[in-house]
C-alpha positions as CSV (number, residue, x, y, z in Angstrom):
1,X,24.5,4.8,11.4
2,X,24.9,1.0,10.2
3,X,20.9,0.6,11.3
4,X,20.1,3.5,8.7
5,X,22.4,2.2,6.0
6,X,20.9,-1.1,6.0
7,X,17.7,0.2,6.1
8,X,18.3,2.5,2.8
9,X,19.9,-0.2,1.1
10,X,16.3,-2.2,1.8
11,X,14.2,0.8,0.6
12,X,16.6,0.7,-2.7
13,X,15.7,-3.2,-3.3
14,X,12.6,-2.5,-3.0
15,X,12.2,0.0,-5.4
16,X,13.9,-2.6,-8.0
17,X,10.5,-4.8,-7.8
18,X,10.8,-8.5,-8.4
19,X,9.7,-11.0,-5.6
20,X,11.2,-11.2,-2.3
21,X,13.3,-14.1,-1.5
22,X,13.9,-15.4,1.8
23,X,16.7,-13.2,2.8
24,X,14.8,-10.0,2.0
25,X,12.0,-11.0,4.1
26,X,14.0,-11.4,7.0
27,X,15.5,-8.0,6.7
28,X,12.4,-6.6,5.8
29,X,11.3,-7.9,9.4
30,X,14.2,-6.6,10.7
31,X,13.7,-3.6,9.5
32,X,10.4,-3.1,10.8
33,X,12.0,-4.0,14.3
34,X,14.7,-0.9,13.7
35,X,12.4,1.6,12.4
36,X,9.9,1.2,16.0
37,X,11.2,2.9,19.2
38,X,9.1,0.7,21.1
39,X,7.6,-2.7,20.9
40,X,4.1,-0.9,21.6
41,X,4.9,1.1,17.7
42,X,6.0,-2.2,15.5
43,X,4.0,-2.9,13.0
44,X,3.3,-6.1,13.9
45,X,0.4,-6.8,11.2
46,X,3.2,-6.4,8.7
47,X,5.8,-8.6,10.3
48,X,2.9,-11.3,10.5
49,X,2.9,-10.5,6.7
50,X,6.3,-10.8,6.6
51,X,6.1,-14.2,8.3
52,X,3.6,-15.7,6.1
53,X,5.5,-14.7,3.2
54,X,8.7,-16.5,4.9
55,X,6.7,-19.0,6.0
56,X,5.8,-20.0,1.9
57,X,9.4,-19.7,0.9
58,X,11.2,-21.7,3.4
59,X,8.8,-23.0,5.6
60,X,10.5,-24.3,8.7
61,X,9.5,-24.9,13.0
62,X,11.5,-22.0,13.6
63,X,10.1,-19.6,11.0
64,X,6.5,-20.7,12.4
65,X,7.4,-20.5,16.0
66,X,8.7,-17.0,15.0
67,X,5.2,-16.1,13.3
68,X,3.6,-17.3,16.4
69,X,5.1,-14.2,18.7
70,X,4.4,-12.3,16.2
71,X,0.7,-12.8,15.4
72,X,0.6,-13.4,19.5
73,X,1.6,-9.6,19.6
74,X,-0.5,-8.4,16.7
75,X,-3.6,-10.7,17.8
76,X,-3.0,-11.3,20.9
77,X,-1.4,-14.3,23.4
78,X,-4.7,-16.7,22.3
79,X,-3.9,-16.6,18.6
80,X,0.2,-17.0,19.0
81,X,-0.5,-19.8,21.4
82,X,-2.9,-22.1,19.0
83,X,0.0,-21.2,16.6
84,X,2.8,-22.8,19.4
85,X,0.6,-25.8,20.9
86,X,0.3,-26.9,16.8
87,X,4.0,-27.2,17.2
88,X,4.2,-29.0,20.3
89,X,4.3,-31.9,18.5
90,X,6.9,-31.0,16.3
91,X,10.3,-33.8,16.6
92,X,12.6,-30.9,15.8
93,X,11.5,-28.4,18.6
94,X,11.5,-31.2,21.1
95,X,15.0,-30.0,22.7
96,X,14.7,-26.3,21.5
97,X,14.3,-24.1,25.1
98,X,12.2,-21.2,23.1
99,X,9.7,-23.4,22.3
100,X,8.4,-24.1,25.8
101,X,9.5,-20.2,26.8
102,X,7.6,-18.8,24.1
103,X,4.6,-21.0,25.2
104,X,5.4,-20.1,28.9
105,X,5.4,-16.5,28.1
106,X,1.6,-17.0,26.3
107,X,0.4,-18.7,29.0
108,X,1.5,-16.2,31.7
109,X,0.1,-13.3,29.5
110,X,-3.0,-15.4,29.8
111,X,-3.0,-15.8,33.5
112,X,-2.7,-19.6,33.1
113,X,0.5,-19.2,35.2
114,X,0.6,-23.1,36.8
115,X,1.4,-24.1,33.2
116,X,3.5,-21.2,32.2
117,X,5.3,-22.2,35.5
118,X,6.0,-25.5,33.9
119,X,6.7,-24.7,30.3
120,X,9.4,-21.6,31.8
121,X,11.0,-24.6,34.3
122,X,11.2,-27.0,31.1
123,X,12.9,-24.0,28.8
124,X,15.4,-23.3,31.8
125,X,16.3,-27.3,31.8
126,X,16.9,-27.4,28.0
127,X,18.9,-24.3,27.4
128,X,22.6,-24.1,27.7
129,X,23.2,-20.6,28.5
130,X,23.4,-19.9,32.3
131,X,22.0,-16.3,32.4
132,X,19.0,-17.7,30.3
133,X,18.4,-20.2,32.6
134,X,18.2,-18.3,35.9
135,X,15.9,-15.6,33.3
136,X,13.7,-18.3,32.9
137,X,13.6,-19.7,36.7
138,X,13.0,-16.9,37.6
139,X,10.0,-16.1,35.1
140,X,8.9,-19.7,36.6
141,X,9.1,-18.5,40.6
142,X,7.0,-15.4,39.6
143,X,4.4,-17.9,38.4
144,X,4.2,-19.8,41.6
């Protein structure tokens, strides 16, 4: 009920015109995520839009590493990882565990699984959160 609320009150701004700021992109994003049953049915062209329209307005690490999974799933895993390895070299992703699992997870959907091994066992030492970190050991075992 709150999912198709948010999403009328989106289709209303919409209709008013005027550029999108920030925060409407992001809903706009979100919305395509809520209107798709299954990852296999998001219009993931559109949230790469979405992204690059973000990306102009508040461009950020985390905006482009989000951009990244999304042209990786609209492109496929090639694209999103020359998108990720740009940022390797980023000083504010250094300690940030989804940069390495989102790399890990490109790599295995490459079948480059000796490095996705390594990039899932250096997310699982950065992240805090204990069921994240067995997630990601274990995403690094099955690479082994």
């Amino acid at each position: 009920m709150l999912i198709h609320r948010g999403l009328a009150a989106l289709d209303r701004a919409g209709q008013l015109g005027g550029a999108q700021g920030p925060y409407a992109l992001q809903a706009a994003i979100t919305a395509c995520h809520a209107r798709a049953r299954t990852a296999a049915e998001t219009d993931w062209l559109r949230i790469v839009s979405l992204y690059d329209a973000l990306a102009q307005s508040v461009p950020s690490p985390i905006v482009e590493l989000n951009r990244a999974v999304a042209v990786a799933m609209a492109s496929g895993p090639a694209a999103g990882l020359a998108i990720v390895d740009a940022l390797t070299a980023e000083p504010s992703l250094k300690d940030y565990h989804l940069l390495p699992s989102v790399r890990g997870d490109l790599l295995f959907k490459l079948g480059r699984l000796p490095e996705a091994g390594v990039e899932f066992e250096r997310a699982a030492s950065l992240t805090q959160n204990t069921r994240e970190r067995t997630l990601l050991l274990e995403r690094a075992a099955a690479c082994g």
